[in-house]
N, C-alpha and C positions, 0 to 999 in steps of 0.2 A: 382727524387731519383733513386731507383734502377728499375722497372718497373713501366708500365702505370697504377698500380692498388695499390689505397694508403691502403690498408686493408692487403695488399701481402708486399708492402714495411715493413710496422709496423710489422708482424710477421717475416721480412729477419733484419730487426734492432736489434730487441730481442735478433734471434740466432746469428746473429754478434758479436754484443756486448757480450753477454752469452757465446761463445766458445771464444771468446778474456779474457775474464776474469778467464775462467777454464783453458785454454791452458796457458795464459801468454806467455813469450817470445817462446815457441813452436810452436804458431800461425805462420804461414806462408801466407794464404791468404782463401780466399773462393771466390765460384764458384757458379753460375746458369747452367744450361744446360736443354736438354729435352724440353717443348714447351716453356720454358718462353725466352730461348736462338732462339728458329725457329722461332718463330712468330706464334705460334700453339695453345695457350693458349686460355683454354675454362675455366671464373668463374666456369661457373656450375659442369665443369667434370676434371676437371684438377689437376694434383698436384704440390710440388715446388720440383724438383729434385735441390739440390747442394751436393755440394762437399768439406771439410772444409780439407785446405792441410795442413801438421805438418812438422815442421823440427824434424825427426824422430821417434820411436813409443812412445804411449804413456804409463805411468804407471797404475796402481789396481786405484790411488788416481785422477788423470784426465780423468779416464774414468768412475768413479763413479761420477766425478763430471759433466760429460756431461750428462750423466743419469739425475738426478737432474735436470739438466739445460731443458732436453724434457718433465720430468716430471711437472716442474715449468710451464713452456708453454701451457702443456694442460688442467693442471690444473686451469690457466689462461682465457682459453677458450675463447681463440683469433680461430677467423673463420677459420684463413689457418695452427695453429700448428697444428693440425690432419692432414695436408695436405703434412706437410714435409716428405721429402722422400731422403736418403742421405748417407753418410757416412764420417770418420772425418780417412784421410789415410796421411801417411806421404808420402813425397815429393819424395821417393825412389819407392816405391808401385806406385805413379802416371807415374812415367816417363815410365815403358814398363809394360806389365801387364805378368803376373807369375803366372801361377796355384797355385803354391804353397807357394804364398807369405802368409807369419801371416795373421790370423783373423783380421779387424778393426770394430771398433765403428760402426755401423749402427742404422738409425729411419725407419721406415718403417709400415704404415698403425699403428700410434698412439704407435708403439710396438718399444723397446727400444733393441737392441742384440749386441755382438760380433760375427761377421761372417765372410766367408770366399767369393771368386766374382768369379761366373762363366763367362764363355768367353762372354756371353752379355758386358762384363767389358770393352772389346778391341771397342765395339760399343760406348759407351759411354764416355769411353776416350778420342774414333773420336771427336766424337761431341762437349766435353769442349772443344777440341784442337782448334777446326773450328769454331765454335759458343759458346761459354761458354761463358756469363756474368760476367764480374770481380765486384766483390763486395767489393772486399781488395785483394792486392796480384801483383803479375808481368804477365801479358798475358800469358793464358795457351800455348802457343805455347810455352814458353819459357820450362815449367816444361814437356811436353807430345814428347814422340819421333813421327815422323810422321806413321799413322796409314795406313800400305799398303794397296790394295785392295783383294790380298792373305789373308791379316790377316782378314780384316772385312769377307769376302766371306765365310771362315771357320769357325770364331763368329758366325754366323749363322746359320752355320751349324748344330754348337753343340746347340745350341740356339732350334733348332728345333727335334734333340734329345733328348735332356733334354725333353722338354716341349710333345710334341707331341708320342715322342717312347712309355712311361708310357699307353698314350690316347689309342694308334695303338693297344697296346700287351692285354690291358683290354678289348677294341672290337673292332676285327680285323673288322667288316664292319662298322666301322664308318667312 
């Protein structure tokens, strides 16, 4: 099916079929990436990063119904929906990444939000682009402009600001 792990397939079926039936004709395709796209995938510590692409943003009514659709899943209490980890962006928002593009749909550690993607965004976009698993959809090469090494190198950057600056300024000798 879609991966080597028939427990990880049956919860990637679920939300396939799940955002296929809440998106309707908006559905565009979905994506793996993160280890299950490298070959990095640990049962014990791992999670399912994907990516769910829309022909444009979505409305209050499809995004309440993706909610539901996370909520239905844990509820369910399939081994890997706690494990999803993702976002549901349209097909504009995938192709170059934008500070300032709209909030999208996000799951992340069993928690359901509207949010917005810091430049980690441009790393990960790398990655569906080069290694992303199609689960439905046209090769992400086709939907992702190619990710320079200026761009990743600066992703990083910030990546390491965000994250670390906070750490530094609270105790400077850590």
């Amino acid at each position: 099916m879609f991966t080597p792990y028939p427990a990880v397939n049956a919860t990637l079926h679920d939300l396939l079929s799940g955002a296929r039936a809440v998106l309707g004709e908006q559905f565009f395709g979905m994506y793996l990436y993160g280890s299950l796209s490298s070959g990095g995938f640990n049962p014990a510590t791992s999670d399912i990063d994907f990516v769910v692409v829309t022909d444009g943003e979505l409305g209050p009514e499809q995004v309440a119904g993706l909610e539901a659709l996370h909520q239905r899943l844990w509820a369910e209490g399939g081994q890997w929906a706690a494990h999803l980890e993702g976002a549901y962006l349209p097909r504009a928002a995938l192709r170059r990444y934008h500070p300032a593009a709209p909030p999208a749909p996000c799951v992340n550690e069993g928690k359901f939000y509207v949010g917005g993607f810091g430049s980690d965004w441009v790393i990960q976009r790398h990655v569906i682009r080069e290694q992303g698993v199609v689960l439905a959809g046209p090769p992400p090469a086709n939907l992702i402009d190619p990710v320079s090494p200026d761009e990743i190198r600066a992703a990083v950057a910030g990546v390491l600001r965000a994250f670390w600056g906070p750490v530094v300024v609270a105790d400077p000798d850590f």
